[in-house]
N, C-alpha and C positions, 0 to 999 in steps of 0.2 A: 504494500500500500504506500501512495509516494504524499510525503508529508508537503502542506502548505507554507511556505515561507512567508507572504502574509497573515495566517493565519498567527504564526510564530511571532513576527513583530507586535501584531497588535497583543499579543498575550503576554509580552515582555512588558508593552508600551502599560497595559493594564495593571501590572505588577510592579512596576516604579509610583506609579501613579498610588498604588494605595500604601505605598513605602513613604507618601507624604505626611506630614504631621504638621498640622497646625496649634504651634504653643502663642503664647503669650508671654510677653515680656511687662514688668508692672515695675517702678522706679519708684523703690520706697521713699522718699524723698519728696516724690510727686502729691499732696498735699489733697489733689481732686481725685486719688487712686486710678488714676485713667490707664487700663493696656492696649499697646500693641503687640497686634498680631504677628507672628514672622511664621515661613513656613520652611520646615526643615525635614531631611530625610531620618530616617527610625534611626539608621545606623552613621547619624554624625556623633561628632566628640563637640565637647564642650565648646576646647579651641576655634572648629568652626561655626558656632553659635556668636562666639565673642566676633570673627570678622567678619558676619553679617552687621551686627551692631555699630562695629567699627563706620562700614559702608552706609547707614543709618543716623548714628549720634553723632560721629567723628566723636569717637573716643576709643585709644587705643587699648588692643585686645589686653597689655599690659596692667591698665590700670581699672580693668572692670574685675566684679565680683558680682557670681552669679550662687543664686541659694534655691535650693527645691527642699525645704525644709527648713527650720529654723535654727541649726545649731553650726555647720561648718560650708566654706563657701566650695562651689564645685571646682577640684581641679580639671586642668585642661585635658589630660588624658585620655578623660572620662568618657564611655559616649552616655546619648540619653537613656540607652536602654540600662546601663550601670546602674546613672543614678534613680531609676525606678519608674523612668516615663516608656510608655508604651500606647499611649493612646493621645489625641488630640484634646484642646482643650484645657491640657496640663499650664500651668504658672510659675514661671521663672520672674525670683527676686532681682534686679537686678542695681545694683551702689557701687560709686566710684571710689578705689582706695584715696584715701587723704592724702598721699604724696603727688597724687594730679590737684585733689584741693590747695595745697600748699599750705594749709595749714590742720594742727589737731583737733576738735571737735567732740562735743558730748557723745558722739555716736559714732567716733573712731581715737583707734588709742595713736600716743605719739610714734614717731615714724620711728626712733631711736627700738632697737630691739634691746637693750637692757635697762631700761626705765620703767621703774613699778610703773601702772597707771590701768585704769580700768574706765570703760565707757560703756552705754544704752547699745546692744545690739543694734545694726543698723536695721532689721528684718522685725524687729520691736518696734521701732521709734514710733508708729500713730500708734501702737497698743498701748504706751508706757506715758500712765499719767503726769501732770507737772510737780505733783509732790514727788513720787517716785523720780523724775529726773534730777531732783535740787538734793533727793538722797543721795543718789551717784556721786554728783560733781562735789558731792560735801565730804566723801569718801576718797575722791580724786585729789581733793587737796590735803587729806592726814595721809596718803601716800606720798603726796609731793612733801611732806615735813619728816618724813621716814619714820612713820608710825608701822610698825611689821602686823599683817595681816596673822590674829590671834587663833589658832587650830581649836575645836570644841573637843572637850576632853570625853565626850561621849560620843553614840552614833557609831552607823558601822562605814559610814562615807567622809570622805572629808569636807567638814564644812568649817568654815573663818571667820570671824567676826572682824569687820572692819570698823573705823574709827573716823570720828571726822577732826578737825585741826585742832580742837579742846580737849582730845582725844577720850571722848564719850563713844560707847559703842553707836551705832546707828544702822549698821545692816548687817546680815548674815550671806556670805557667798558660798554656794556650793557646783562646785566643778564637775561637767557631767563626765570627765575620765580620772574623775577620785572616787565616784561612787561604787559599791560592790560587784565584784567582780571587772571591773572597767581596767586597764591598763593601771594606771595611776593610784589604785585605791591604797590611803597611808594604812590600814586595818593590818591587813595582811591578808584582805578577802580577794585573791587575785585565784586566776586560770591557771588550771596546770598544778594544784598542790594535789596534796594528797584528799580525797577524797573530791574532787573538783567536781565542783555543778556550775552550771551556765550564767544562772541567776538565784537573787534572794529570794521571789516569787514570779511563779509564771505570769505567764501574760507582759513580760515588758522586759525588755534589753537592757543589759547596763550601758550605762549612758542616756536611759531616756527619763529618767527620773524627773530630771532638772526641768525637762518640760513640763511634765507634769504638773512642777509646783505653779509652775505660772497657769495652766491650763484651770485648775484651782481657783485662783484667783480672777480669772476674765469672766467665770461660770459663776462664780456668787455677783450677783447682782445686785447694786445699791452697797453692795457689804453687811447683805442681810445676815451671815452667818461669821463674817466678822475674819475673813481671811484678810493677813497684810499682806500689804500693797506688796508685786513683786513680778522682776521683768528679767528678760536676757541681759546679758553684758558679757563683753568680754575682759578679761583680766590681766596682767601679769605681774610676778611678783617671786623671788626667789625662795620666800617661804613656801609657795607649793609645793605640793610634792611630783614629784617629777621620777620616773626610771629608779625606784627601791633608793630615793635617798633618807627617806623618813624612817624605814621598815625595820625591824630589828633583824638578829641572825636568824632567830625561832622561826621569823618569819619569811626569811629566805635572801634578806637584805644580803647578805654576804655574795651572794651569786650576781646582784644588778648596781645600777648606780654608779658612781664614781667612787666610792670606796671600794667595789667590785674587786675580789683576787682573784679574777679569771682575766682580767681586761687592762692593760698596762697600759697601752696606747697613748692615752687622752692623759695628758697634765693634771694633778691635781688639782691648779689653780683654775681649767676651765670648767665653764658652766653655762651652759645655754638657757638662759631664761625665756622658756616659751607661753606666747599667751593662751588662755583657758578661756572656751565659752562655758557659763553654767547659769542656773539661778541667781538672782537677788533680791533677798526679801527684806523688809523694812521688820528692824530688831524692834522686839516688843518687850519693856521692863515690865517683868510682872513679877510677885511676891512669894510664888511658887506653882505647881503644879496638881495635879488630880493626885497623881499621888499621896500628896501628902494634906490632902484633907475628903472631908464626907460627902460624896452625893447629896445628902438630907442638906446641905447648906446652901447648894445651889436653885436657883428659879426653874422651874418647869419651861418659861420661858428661853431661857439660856440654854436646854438640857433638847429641846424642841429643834433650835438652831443649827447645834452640832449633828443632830440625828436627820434630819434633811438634807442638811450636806454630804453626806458620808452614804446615804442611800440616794441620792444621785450619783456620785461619783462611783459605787461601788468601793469606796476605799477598806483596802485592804493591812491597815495601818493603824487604826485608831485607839494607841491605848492609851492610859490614864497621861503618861509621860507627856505627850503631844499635845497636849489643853492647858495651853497656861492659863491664872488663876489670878485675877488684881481685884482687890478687895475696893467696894465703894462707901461710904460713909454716907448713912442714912441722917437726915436730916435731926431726928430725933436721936444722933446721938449712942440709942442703944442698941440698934438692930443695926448688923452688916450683914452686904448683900456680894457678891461676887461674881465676874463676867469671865465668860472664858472667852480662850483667844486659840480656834486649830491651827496649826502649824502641822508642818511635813507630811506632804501628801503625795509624797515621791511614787507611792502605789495603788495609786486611784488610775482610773480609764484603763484596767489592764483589758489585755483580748482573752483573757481567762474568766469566767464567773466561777471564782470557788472560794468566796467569803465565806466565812466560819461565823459559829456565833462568837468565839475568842476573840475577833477582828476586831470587834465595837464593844466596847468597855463601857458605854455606857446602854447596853442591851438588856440588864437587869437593874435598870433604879428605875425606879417609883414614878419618876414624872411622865415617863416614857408610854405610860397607859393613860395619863392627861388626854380630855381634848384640846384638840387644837384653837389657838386663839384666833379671831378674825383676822389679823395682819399676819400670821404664820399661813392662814387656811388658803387668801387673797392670793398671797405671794408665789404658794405651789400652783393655785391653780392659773397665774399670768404667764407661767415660765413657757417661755418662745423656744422649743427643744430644737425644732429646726434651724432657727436662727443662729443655736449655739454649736450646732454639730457640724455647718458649715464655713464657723470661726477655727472649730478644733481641725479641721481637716484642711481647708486650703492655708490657715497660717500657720498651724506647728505638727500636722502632717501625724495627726493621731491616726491610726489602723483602721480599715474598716471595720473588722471585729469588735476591736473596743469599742466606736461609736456605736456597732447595732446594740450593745449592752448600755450602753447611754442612754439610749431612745428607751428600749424597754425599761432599765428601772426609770426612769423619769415617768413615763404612761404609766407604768405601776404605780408608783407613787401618787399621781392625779386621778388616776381611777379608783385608789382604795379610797383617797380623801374627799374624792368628791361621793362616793356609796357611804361615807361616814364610819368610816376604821378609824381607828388609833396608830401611831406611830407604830407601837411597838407591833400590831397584826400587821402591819405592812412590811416591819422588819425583818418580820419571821420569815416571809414567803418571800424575803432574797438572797436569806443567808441560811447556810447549811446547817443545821443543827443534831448531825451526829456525832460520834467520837471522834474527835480529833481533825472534823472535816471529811475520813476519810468514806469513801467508799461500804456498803456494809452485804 
């Protein structure tokens, strides 16, 4: 049978042709969020993504930074399909390094590579409110006076408290390649030891923690449930930890790092100070924790708050440790009253549902079978789920999994409240309540 050569071109011509992708380009910077369109083949690199731009902005491929997610920018090598686009439609970040600005900026660190300084992710900056921005730059200048970024003596990740030029704490940093299991983590919770797992909890990679927190934070609305304020940035600073410099022997220190005795090479005078994307969250002085006092003291109101939050997010995180506790002084004097504040929600939006009743520490107090007050009952039932699932996924690139677990406890949630449940029957039917979580 003798084949068509026509036939053949147009079936080639057919095949390039759906090899086309139409992305979008969007210039965080751009103020009115306007994209354009560019149209590119499946199997380009980055590289040539930046010299269409080039042909376009006149801006050279050099000084552009392109992000498909919120945490590191794509290098050139890369093609689209690496970094995870496959279909049209997709949205590339796209910010000029500050060395074509010519100068530093809240939303870029200085050009020098061994100068602490920390700045607002560029792929943040309309998310990241103007208190939140005046935290950064207040934290940029007690680095500029060489206040050392303080390690938390707890936690299985590394987090920092930074300072501003009074040197008063003011925010907490957490680097998403210190966190568990992540290259970087000062713990000793790294890949490869003896008994190695992937992750602290399924459903989420290390390194993605750091979004989370922020993710956290965009989702409480109004700051109904009282999450601080808290954005991207990037960092650098010689007190991170960096390649097993923190790590002890126990912990494997002895094999990485520059004190390393496998690794002669490198001087021990040198040390590359590399910057860090992660979380920043605005530090909250409070007088202690769940811990160390009673359920019975807090409001049903306060108790309502935290238990909303945590069955929307699904978090899989929330024990007493993580509710900070600032006492208020009741007008008369003799009655105090106390607000809690969640923090670390590094393991909420996981693509796993397998919350335990253990998860939520406060699943067994008393207010928790309260009805619901009017402004608690109002606020589940105004929540724009779509709204929100669209924030989490075209700007910090949450899972599809995770978000269908989104949607449904959120509907759950509004459905048990609007048939007239209790928090805590609504709690029941999202969290697992056999031994140990597991299986029976």
């Amino acid at each position: 049978m003798l084949s068509n050569p026509g036939c053949k071109r147009s079936n080639l011509h057919t095949a390039l042709n759906q090899a086309d992708l139409k992305i979008f380009i969007k210039d965080v910077r751009d103020k009115q969020g306007r994209k354009r369109p560019v149209n590119v083949r499946s199997w380009s690199t980055v590289k040539d993504v930046k010299d269409q731009l080039y042909q376009l902005l006149n801006v050279p491929p050099s000084s552009q930074r392109l992000f498909f997610g919120p945490i590191n920018d794509l290098p050139n090598h890369r093609t689209l399909n690496d970094a995870g686009i496959y279909r049209s439609g997709e949205t590339l970040l796209f910010d000029i390094r500050p060395s074509m600005r010519g100068f530093s900026t809240l939303t870029s660190l200085q050009t020098s590579d061994s100068t602490p300084d920390i700045c607002v992710s560029s792929v943040m900056n309309d998310l990241t409110t103007k208190s939140m921005r005046r935290i950064v730059q207040r934290t940029r200048r007690g680095l500029d006076m060489g206040l050392k970024p303080e390690i938390a003596l707890d936690g299985s990740g590394g987090t920092y408290f930074l300072r501003d030029a009074r040197k008063v704490k003011i925010a907490a940093f957490k680097p998403s390649d210190e966190e568990p299991y992540a290259p970087n983590n000062p713990r000793g919770y790294i890949k490869g030891g003896f008994n190695s797992v992937e992750a602290m909890r399924a459903g989420i990679n290390p390194g993605e923690a750091c979004v989370r927190e922020v993710a956290a934070f965009l989702t409480d609305h109004g700051g109904f449930s009282g999450v601080p304020m808290t954005t991207l940035v990037e960092a650098r600073h010689p007190a991170f930890h960096t390649n097993g410099t923190n790590l002890k022997v126990s912990q494997g220190g002895a094999s990485s790092g520059l004190h390393s005795l496998s690794d002669t090479s490198l001087p021990k005078f040198f040390f590359n100070v590399e910057s860090k994307v992660g979380s920043c969250q605005e530090f909250i002085m409070a007088e202690c924790t769940m811990d160390d006092l009673s359920p019975s003291l807090i409001s049903v109101e306060e108790v309502h708050k935290i238990a909303i939050l945590d069955i929307r997010l699904m978090n899989a995180d929330r024990n007493s440790a993580n509710l900070l506790c600032k006492r208020i002084e009741c007008l008369d004097g003799k009655l105090k009253k106390y607000t809690l504040t969640p923090i670390d929600h590094g393991y909420c939006l996981r693509s796993a549902c397998d919350v335990c009743w253990f998860d939520w520490c406060w699943l067994d107090w008393p207010q928790l079978k309260e009805p619901l007050s009017k402004k608690s009952r109002s606020y589940i039932m105004h929540l724009n789920i779509e709204s929100d699932i669209r924030v989490l996924k075209e700007r910090l690139h949450i899972q599809s999994e995770a978000l269908d677990i989104f949607r449904a406890s959120c509907k759950l949630l509004q459905a048990g409240i609007k048939a007239g449940l209790t928090l805590y029957e609504v709690a029941l039917m999202c969290c697992r309540y056999d031994d140990a979580g597991e299986c029976m």
